[in-house]
PDB file of N, H, CA, C and O in Angstrom:
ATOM      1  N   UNK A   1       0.847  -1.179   0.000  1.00  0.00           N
ATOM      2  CA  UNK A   1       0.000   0.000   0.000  1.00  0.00           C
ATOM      3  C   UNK A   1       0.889   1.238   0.000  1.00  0.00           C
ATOM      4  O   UNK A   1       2.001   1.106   0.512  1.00  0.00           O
ATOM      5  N   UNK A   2       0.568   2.356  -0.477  1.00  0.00           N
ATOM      6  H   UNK A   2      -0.335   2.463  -0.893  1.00  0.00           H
ATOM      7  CA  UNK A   2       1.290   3.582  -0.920  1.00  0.00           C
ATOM      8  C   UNK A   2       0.768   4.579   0.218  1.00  0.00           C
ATOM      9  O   UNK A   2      -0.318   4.903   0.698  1.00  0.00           O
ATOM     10  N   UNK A   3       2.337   4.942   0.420  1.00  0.00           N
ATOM     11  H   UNK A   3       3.219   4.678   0.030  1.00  0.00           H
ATOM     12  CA  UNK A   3       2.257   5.736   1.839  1.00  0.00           C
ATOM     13  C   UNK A   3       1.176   7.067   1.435  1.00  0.00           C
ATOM     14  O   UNK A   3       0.893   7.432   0.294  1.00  0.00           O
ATOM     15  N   UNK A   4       0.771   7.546   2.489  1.00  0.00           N
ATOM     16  H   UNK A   4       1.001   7.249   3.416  1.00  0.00           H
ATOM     17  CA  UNK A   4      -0.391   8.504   2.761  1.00  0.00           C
ATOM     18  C   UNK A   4       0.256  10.172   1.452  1.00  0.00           C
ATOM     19  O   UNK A   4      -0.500  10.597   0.579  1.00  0.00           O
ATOM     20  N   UNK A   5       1.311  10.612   1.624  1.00  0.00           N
ATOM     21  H   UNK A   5       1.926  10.267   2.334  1.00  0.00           H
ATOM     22  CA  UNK A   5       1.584  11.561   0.780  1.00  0.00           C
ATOM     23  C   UNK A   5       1.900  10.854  -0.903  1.00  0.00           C
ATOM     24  O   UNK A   5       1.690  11.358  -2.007  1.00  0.00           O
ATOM     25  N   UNK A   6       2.535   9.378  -0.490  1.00  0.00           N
ATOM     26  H   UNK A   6       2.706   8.969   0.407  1.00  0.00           H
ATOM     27  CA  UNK A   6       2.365   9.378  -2.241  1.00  0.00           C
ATOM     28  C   UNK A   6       1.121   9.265  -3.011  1.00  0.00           C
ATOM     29  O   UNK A   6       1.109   9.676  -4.171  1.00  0.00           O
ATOM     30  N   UNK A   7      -0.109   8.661  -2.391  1.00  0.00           N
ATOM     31  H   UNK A   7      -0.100   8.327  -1.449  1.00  0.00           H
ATOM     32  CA  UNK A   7      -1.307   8.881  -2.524  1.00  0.00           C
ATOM     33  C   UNK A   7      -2.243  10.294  -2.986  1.00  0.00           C
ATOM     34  O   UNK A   7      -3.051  10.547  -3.880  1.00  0.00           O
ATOM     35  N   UNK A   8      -1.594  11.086  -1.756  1.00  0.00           N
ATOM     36  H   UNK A   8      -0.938  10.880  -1.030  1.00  0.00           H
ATOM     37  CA  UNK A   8      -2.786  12.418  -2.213  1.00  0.00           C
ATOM     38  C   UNK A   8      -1.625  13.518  -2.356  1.00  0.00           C
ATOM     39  O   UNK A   8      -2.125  14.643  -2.356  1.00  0.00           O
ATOM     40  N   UNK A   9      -0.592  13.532  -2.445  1.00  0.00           N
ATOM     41  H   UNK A   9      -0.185  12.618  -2.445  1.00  0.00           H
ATOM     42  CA  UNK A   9       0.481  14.820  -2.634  1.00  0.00           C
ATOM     43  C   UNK A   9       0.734  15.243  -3.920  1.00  0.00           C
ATOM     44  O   UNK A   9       1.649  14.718  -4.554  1.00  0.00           O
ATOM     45  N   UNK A  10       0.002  16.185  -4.436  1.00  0.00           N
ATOM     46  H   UNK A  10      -0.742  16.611  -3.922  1.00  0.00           H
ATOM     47  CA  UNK A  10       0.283  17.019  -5.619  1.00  0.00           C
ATOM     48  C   UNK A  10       1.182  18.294  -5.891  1.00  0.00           C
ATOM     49  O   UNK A  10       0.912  19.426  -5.490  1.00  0.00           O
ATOM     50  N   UNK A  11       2.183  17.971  -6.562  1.00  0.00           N
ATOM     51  H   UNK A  11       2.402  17.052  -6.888  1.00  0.00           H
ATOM     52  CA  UNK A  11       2.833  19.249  -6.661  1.00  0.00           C
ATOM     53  C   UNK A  11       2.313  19.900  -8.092  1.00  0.00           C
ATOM     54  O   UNK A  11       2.272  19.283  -9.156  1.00  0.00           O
ATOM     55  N   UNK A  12       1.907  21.343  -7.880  1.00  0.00           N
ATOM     56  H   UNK A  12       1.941  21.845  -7.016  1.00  0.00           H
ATOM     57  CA  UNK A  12       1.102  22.173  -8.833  1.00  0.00           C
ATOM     58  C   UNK A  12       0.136  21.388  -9.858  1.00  0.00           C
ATOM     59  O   UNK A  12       0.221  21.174 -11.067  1.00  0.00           O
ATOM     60  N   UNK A  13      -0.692  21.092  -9.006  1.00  0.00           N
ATOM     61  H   UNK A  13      -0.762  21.265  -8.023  1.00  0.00           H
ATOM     62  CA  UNK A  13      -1.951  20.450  -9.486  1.00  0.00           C
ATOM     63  C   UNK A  13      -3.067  21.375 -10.132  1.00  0.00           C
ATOM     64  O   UNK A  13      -3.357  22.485  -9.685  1.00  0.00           O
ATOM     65  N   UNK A  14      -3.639  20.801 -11.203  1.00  0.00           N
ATOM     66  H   UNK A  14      -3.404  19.900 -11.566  1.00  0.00           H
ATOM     67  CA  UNK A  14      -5.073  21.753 -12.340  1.00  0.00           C
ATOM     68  C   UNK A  14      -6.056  21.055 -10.931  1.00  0.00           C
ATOM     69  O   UNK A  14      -5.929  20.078 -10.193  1.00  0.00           O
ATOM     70  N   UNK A  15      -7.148  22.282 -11.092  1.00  0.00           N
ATOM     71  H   UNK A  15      -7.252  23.076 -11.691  1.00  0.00           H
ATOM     72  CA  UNK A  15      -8.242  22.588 -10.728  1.00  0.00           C
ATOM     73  C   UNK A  15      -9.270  20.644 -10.374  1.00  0.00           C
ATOM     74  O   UNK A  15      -9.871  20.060  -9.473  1.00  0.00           O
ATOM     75  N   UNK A  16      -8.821  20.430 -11.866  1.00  0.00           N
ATOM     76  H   UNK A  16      -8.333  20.905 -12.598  1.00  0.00           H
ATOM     77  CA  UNK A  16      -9.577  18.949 -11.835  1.00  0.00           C
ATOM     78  C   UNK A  16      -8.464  17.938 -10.954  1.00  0.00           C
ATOM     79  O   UNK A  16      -8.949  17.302 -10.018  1.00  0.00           O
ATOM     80  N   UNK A  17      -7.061  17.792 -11.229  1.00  0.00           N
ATOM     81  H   UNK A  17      -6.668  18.308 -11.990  1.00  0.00           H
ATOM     82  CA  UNK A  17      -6.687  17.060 -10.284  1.00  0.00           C
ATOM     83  C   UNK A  17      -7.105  17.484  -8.690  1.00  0.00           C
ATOM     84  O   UNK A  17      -7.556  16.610  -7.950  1.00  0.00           O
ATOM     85  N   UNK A  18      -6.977  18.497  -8.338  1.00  0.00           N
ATOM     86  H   UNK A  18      -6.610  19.207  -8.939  1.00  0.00           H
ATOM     87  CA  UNK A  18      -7.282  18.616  -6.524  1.00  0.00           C
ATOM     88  C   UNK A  18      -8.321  18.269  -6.428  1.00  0.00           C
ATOM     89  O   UNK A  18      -8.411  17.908  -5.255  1.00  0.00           O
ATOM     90  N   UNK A  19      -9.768  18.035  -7.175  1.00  0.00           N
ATOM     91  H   UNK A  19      -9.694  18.328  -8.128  1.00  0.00           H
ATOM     92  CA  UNK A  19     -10.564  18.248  -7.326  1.00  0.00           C
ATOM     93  C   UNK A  19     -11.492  16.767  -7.174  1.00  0.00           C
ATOM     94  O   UNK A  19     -12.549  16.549  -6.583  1.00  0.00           O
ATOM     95  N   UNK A  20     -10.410  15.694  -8.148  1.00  0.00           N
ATOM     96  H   UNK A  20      -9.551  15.872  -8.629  1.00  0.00           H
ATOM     97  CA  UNK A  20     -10.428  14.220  -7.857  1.00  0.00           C
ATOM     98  C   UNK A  20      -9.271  13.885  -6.755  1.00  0.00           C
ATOM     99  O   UNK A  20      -9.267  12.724  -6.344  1.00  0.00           O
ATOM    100  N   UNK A  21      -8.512  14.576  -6.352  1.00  0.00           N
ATOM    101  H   UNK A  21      -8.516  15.519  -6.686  1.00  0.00           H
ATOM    102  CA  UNK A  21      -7.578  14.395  -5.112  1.00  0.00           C
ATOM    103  C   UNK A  21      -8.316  14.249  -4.036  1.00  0.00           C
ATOM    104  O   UNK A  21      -8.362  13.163  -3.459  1.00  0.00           O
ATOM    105  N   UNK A  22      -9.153  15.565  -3.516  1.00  0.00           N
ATOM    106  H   UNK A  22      -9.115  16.447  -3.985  1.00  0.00           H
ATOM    107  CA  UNK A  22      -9.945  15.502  -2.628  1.00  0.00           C
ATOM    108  C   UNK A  22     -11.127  14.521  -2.430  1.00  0.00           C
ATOM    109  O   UNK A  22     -11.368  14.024  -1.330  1.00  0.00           O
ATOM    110  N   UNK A  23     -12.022  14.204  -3.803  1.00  0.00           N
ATOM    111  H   UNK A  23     -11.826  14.608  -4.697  1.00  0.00           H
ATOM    112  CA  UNK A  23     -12.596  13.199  -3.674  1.00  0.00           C
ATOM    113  C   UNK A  23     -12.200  11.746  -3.191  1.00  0.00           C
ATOM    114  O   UNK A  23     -12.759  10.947  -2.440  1.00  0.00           O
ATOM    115  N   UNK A  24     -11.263  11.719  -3.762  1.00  0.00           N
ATOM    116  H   UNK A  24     -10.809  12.368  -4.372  1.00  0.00           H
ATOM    117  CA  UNK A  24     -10.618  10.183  -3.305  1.00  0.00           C
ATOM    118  C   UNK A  24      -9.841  10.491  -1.750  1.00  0.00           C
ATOM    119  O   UNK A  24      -9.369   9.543  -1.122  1.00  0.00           O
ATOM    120  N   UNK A  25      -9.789  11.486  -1.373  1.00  0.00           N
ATOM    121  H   UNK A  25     -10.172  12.257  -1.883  1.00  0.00           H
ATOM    122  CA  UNK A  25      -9.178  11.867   0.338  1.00  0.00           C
ATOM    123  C   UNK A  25     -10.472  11.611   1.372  1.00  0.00           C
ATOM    124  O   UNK A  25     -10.364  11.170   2.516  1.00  0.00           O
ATOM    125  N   UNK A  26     -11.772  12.005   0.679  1.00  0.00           N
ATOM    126  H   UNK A  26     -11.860  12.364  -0.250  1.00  0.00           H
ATOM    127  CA  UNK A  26     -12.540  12.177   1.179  1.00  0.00           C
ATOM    128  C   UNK A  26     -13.147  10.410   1.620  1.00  0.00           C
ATOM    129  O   UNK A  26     -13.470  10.005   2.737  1.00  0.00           O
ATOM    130  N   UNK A  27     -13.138   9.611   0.244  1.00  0.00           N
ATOM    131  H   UNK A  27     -12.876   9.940  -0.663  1.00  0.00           H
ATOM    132  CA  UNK A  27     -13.576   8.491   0.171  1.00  0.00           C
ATOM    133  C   UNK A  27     -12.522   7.627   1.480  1.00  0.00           C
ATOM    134  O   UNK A  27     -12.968   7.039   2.465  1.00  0.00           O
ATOM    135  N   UNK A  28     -11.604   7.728   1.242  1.00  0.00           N
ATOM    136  H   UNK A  28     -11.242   8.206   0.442  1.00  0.00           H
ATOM    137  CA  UNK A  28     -10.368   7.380   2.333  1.00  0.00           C
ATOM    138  C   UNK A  28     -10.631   7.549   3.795  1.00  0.00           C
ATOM    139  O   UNK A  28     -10.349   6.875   4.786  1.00  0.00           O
ATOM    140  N   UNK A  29     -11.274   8.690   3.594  1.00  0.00           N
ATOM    141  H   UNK A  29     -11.503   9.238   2.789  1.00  0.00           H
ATOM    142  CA  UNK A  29     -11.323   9.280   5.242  1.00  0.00           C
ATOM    143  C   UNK A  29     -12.619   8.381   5.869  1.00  0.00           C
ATOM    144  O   UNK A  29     -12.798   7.969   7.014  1.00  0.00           O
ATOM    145  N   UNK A  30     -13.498   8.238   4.570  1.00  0.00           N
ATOM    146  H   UNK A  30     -13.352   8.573   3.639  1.00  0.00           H
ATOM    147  CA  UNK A  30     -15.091   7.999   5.332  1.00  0.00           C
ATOM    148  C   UNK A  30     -14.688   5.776   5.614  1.00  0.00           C
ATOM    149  O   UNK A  30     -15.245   4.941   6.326  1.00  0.00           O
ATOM    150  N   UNK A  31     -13.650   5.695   4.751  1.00  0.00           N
ATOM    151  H   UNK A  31     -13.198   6.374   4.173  1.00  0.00           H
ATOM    152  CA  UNK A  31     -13.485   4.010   4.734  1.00  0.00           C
ATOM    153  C   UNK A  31     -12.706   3.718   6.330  1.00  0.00           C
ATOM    154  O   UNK A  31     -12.859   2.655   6.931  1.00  0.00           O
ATOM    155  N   UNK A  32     -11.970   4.722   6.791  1.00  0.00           N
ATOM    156  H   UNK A  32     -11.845   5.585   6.302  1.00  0.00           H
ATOM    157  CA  UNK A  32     -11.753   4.543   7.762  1.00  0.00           C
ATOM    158  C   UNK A  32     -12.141   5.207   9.065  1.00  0.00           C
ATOM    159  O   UNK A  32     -11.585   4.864  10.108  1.00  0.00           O
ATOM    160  N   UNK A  33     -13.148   6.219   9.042  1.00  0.00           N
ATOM    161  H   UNK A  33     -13.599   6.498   8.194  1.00  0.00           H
ATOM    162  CA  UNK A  33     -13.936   6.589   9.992  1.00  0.00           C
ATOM    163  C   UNK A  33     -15.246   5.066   9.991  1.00  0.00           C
ATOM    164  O   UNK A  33     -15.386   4.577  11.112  1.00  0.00           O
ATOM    165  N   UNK A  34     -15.910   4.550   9.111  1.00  0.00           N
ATOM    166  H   UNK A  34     -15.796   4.947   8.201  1.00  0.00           H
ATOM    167  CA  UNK A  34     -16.461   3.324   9.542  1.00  0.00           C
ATOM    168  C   UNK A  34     -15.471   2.001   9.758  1.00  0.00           C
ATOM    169  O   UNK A  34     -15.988   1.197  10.534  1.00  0.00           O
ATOM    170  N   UNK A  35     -14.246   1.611   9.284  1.00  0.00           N
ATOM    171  H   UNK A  35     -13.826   2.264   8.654  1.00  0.00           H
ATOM    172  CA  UNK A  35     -13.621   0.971   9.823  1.00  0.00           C
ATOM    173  C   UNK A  35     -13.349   0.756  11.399  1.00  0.00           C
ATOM    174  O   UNK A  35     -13.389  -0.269  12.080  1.00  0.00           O
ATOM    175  N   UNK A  36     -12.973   2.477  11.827  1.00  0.00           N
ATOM    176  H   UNK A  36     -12.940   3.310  11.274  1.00  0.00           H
ATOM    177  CA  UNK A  36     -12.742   2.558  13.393  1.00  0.00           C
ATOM    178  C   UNK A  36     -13.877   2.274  14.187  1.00  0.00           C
ATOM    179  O   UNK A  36     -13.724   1.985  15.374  1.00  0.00           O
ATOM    180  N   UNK A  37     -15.152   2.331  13.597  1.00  0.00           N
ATOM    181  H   UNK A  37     -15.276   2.566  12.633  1.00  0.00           H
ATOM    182  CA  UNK A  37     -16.922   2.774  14.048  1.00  0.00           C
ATOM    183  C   UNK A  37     -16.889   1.486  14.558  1.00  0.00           C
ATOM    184  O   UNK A  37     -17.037   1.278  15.762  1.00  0.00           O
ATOM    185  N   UNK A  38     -16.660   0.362  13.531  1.00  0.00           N
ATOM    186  H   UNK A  38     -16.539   0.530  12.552  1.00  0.00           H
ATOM    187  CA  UNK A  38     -17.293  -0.829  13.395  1.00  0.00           C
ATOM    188  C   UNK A  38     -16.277  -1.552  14.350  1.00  0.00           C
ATOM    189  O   UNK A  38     -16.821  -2.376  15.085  1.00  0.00           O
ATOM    190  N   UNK A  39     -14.538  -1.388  14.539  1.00  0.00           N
ATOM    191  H   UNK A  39     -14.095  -0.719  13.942  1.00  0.00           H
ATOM    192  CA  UNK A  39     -13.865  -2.077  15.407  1.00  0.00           C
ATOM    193  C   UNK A  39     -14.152  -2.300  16.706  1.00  0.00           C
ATOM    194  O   UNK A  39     -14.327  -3.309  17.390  1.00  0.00           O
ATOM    195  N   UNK A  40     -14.170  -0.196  17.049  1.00  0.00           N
ATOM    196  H   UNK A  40     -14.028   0.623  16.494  1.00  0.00           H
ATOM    197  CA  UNK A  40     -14.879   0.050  18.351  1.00  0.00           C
ATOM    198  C   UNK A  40     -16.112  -0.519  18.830  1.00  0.00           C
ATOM    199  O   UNK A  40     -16.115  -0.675  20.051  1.00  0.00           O
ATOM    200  N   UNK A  41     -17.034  -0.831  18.302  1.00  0.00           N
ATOM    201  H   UNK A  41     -17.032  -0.704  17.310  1.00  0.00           H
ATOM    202  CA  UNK A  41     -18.010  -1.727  18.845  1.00  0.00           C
ATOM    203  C   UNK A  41     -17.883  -2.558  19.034  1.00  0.00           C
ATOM    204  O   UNK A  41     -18.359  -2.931  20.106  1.00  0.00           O
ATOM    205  N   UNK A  42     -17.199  -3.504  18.247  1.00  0.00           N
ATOM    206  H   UNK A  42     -16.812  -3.201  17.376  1.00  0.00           H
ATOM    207  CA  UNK A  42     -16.300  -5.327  18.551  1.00  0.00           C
ATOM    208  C   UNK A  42     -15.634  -5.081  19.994  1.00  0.00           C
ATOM    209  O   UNK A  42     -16.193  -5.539  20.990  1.00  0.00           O
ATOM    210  N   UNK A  43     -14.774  -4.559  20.070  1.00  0.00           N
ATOM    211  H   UNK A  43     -14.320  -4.186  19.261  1.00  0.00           H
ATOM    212  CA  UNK A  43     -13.783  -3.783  20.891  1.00  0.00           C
ATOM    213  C   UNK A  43     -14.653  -3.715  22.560  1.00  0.00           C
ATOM    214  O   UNK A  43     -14.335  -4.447  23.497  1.00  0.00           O
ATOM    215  N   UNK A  44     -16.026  -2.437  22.633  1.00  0.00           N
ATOM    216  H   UNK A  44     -16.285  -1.841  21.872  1.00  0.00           H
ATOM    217  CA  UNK A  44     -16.564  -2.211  24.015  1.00  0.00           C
ATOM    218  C   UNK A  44     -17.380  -3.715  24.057  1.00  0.00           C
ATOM    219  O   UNK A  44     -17.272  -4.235  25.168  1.00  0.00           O
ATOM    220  N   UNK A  45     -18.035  -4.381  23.249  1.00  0.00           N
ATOM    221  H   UNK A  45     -18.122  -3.958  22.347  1.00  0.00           H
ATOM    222  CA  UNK A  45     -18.690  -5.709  23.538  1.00  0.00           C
ATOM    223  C   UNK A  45     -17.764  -6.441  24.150  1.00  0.00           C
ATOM    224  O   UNK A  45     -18.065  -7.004  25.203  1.00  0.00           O
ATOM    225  N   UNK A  46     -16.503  -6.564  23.618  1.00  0.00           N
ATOM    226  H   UNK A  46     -16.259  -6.107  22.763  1.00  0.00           H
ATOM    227  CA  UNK A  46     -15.597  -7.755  24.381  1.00  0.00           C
ATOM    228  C   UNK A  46     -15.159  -7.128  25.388  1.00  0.00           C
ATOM    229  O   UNK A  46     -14.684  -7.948  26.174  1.00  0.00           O
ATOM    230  N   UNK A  47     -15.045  -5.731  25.900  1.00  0.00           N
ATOM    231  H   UNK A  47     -15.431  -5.065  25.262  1.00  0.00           H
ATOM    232  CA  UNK A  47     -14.689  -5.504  27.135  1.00  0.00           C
ATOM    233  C   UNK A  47     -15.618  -5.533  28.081  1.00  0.00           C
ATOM    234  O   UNK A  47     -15.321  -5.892  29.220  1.00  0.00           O
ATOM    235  N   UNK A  48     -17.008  -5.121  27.710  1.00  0.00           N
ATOM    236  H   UNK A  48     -17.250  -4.830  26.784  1.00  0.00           H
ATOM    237  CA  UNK A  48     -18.079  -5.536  29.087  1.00  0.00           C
ATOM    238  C   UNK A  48     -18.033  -7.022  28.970  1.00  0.00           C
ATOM    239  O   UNK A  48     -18.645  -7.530  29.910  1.00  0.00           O
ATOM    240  N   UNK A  49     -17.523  -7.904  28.147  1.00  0.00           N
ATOM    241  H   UNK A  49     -17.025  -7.492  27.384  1.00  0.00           H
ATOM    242  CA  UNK A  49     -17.799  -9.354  28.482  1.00  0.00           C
ATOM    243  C   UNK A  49     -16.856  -9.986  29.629  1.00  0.00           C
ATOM    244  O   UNK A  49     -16.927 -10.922  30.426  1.00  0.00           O
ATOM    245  N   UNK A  50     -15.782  -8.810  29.232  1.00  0.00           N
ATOM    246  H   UNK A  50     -15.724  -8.050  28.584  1.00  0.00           H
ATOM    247  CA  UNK A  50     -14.892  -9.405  29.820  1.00  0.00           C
ATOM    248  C   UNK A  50     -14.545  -8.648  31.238  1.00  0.00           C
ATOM    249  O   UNK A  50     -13.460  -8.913  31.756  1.00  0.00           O
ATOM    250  N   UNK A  51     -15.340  -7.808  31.818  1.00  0.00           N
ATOM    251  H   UNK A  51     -16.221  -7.593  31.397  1.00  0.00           H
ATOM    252  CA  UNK A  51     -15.875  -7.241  32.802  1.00  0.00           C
ATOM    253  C   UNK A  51     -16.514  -7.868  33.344  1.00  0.00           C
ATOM    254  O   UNK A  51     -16.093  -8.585  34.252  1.00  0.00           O
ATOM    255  N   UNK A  52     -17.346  -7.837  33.102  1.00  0.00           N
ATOM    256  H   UNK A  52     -17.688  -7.255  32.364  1.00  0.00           H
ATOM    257  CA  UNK A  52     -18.681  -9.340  33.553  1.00  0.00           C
ATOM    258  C   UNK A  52     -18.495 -10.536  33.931  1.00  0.00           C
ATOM    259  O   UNK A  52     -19.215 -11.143  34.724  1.00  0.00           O
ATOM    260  N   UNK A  53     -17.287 -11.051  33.260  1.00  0.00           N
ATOM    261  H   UNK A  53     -16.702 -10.559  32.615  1.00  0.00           H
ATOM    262  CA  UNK A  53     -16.656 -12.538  34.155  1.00  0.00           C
ATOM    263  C   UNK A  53     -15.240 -12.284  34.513  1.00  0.00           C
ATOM    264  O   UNK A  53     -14.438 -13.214  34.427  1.00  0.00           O
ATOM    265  N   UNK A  54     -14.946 -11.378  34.816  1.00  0.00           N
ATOM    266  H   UNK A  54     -15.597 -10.622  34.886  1.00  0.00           H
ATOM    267  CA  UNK A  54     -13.617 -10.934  35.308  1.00  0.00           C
ATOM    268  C   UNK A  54     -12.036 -11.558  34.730  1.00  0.00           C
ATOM    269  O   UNK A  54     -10.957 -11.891  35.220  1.00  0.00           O
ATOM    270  N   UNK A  55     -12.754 -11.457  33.231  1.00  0.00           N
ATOM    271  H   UNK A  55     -13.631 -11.186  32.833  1.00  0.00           H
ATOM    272  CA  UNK A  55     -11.730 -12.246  32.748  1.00  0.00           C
ATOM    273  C   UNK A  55     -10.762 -10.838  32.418  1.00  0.00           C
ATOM    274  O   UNK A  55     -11.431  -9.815  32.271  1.00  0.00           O
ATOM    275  N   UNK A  56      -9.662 -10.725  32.322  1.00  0.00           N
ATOM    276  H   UNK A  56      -9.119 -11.556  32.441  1.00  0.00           H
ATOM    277  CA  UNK A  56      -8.388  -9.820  31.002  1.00  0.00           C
ATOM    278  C   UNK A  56      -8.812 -10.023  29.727  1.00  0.00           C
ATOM    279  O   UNK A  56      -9.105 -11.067  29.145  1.00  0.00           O
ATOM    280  N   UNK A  57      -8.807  -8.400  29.211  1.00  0.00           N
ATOM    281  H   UNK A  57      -8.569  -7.552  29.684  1.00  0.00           H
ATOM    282  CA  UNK A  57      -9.164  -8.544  27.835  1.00  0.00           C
ATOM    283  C   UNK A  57      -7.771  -8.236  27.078  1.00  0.00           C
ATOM    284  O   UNK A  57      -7.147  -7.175  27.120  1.00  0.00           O
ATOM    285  N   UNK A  58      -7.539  -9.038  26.600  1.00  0.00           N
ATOM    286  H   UNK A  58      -8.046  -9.899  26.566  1.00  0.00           H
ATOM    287  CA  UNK A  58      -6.466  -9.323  25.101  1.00  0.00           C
ATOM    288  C   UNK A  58      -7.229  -8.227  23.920  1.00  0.00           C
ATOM    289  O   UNK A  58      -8.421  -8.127  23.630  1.00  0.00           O
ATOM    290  N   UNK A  59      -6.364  -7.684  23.535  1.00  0.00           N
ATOM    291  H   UNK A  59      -5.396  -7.766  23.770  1.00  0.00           H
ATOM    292  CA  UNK A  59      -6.571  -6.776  22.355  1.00  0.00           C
ATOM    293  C   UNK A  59      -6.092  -7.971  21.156  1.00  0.00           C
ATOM    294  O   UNK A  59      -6.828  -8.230  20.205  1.00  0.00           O
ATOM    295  N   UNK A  60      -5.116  -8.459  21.307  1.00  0.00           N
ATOM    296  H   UNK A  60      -4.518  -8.248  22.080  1.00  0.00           H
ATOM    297  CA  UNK A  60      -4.531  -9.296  20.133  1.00  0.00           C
ATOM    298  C   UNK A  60      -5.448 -10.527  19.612  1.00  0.00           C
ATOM    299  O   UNK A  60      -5.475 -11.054  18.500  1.00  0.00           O
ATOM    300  N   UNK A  61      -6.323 -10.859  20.999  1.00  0.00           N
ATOM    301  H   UNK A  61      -6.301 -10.430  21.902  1.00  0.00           H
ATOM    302  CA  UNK A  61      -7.219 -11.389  20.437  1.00  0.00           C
ATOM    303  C   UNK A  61      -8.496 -11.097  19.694  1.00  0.00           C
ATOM    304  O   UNK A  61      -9.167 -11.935  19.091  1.00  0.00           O
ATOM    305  N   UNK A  62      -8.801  -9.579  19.827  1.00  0.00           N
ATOM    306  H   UNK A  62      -8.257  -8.898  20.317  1.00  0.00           H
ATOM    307  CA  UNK A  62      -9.824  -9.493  19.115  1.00  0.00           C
ATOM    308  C   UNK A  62      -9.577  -8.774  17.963  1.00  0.00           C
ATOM    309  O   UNK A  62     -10.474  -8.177  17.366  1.00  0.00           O
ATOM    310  N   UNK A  63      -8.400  -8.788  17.601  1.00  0.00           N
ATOM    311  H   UNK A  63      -7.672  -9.273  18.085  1.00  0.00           H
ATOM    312  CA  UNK A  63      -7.933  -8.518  15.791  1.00  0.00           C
ATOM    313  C   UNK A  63      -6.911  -9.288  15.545  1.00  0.00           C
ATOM    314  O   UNK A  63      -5.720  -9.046  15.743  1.00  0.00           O
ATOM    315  N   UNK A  64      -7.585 -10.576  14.944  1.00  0.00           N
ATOM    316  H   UNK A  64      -8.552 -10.772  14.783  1.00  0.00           H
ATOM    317  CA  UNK A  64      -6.759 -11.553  14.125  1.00  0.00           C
ATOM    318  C   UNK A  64      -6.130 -11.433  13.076  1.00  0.00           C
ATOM    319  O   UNK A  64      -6.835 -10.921  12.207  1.00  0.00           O
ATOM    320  N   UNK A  65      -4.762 -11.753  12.627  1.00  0.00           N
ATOM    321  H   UNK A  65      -4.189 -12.169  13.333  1.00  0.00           H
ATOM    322  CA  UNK A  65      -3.918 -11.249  11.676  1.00  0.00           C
ATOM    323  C   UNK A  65      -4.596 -11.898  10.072  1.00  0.00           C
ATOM    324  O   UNK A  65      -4.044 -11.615   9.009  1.00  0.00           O
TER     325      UNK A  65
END
C-alpha cells in the first residue's frame, strides 16, 4: 500500500486534479472513519464481556492477523 503523501500529494496540481484528489481523500477518510466505528463496537462488547466474568481482555485477540 502507498504511503499517505504518495497517494494524495500534488505538486502544482489543475483545478480537476485537486478536485479528484480531494474526492478520493474524502472516500479514504469515510473508509476509515467506519472501519474505526465498526472495530470500536467489537472492541466495548468484548470488554463488558470481559468485565462481567472478570476475565483480562487481550486486544490481540480481538484482531486476528
Amino acid at each position: 500500500m502507498a504511503s499517505f503523501e504518495e497517494q494524495f500529494y500534488l505538486e502544482n496540481p489543475t483545478r480537476l486534479q485537486a478536485l479528484w484528489r480531494n474526492v478520493k481523500l474524502l472516500w479514504w477518510l469515510a473508509v476509515r472513519a467506519v472501519m474505526w466505528m465498526s472495530k470500536g463496537v467489537l472492541v466495548r462488547r468484548a470488554y463488558r464481556k470481559a468485565q462481567v466474568s472478570g476475565e483480562p481482555l487481550l486486544l490481540e485477540d480481538q484482531f486476528p492477523d
